[in-house]
N, C-alpha and C positions, 0 to 999 in steps of 0.2 A: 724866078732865077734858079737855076741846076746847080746847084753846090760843089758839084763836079765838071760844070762846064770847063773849067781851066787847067783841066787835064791835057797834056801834049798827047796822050797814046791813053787812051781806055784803060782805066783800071791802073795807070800810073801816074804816081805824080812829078815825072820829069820823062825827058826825053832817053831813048837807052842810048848806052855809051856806044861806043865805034867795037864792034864783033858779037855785040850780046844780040839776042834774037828769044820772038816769043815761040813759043813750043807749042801751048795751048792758054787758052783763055774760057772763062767759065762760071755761073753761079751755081749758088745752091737751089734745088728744085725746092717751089716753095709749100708744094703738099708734101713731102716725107719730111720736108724741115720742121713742120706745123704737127706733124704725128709723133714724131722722134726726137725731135729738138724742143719741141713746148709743149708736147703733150697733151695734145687736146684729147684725146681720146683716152686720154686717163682721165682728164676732167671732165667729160660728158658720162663718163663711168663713177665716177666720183658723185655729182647732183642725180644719176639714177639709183645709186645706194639710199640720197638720201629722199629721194623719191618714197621709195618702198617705205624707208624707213618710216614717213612721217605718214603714211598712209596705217603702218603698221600700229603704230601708237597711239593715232588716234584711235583706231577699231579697237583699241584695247581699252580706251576708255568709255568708248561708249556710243562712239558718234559714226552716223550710218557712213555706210561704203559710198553713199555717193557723196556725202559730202567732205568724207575724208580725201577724196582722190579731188574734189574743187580745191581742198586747201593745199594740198600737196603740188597740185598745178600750178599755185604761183611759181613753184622752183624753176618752172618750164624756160620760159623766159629770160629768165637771170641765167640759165645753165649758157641756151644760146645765143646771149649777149657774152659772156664768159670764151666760149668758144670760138666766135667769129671776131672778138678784137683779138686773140691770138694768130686764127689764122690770118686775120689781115695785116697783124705783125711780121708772120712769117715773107707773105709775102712783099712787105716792104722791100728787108730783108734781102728777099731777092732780088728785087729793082736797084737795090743801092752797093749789093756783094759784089766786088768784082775779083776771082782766083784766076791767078796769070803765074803759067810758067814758063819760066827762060830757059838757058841754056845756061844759067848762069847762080838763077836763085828765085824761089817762090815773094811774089808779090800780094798780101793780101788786102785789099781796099773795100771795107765794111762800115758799118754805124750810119744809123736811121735818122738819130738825132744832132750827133757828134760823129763824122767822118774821119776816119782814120786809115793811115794807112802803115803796114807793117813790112817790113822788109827781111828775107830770111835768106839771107848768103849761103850759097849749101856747104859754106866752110863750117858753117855753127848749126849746120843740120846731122846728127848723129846719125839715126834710123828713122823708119817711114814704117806707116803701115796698111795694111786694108783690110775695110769690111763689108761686103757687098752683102744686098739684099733683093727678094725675089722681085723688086721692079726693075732691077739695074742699078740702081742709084747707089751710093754708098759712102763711108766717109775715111779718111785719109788726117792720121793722125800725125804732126811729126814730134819727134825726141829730141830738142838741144841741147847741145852741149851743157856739160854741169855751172860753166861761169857763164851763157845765156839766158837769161831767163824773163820770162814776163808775164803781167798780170791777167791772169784768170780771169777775172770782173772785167778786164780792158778786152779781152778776148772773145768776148762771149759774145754771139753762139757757137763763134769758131772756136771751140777750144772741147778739148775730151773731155766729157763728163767725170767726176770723181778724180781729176786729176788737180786738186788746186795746192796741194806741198809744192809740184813738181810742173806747170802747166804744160798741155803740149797745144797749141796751136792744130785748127783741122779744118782741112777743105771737106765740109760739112753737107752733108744730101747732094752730092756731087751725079748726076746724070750722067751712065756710061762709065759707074767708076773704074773698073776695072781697065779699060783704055788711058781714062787719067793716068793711074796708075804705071802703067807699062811707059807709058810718057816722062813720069817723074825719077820711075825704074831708072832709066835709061840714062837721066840727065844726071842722078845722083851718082852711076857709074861711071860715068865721061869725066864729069867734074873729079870724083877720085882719084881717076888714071891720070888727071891732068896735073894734079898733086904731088902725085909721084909716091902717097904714102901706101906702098905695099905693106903696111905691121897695121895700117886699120882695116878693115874689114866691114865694109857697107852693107848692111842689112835692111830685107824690105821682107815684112809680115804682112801676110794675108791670111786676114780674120784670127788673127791670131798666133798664126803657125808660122814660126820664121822661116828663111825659106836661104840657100845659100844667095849669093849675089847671082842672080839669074843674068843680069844682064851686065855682066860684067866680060863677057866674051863677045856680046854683040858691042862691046866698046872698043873691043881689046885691036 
């Protein structure tokens, strides 16, 4: 049984209301998620340290080079058992993420073990941000509002790394992020306009660099 089969619309868990509309629909790709999100590649760099390492100390006591590098071998193994239940993590992950933007407000439908899903109205979305990398992919962080807030641990992998005072939610190894993006641009400036609050000031950072509301004249 699909844990999500009783979804009305992929990646929701209700039917949308009379005017809201999806934008885009999307997971996280599950190899950058596997490098950058769980880190394998810090962990196969991690048991190669300790590769050398234990290679090194025994030669230091005494015991021949080949049979320092037999013992050290066992780590072989354990490294890529270590690395392959992560990336087969990631790509759970992927099978199970579902990021869905409206017109209206990010939906994010996650958890491998424990399904969940989170809903972010872009009235309690303050700012957005982006950071792409050389395959395309990239991740999209949001800012809510100060009396918004949710947990870190409940978040995760969606969520900023080093942000857990303050969590931000993130559409994480996103495919094409930059498109995403322009997408979520677009919806955060529509939804403002439709507010009517000219004294806030919608802001969308890429990689860092904030950037004025670009798309706030292709709303206007």
């Amino acid at each position: 049984m699909n844990e999500h089969e009783f979804e009305p619309i992929r990646g929701l868990p209700e039917t949308l209301p009379q005017g809201e509309r999806i934008l885009w629909q999307g997971a996280p790709a599950w190899w950058p998620l596997a490098i950058r999100g769980l880190h394998v590649r810090l962990v196969l760099a991690y048991f190669a340290l300790l590769f050398v390492w234990s290679v090194g100390v025994d030669l230091w006591a005494g015991v021949s080079a080949g049979e320092a590098l037999l013992i050290a071998s066992r780590l072989v193994p354990v490294a890529f058992v270590a690395a392959g239940l992560l990336a087969l993590y990631a790509w759970l992950a992927h099978r199970c993420t579902v990021y869905t933007i409206t017109n209206r407000r990010v939906v994010m439908r996650y958890g491998v073990a424990l399904p969940m899903t989170l809903n972010l109205p872009y009235a309690v979305i303050e700012s957005a941000a982006l950071r792409t990398y050389a395959d395309g992919s990239g991740d999209i962080p949001l800012v809510l509002n100060q009396e918004d807030r949710v947990s870190y641990f409940a978040l995760w992998p969606n969520a900023r790394p080093w942000r857990t005072a303050k969590p931000q939610p993130m559409l994480r190894s996103v495919p094409e992020a930059a498109k995403v993006a322009d997408v979520l641009g677009k919806a955060l400036a529509q939804a403002e306009k439709e507010r009517g609050s000219a004294s806030k000031r919608m802001k969308f950072s890429i990689d860092g660099q904030d950037t004025a509301q670009r798309h706030a004249a292709a709303a206007a």
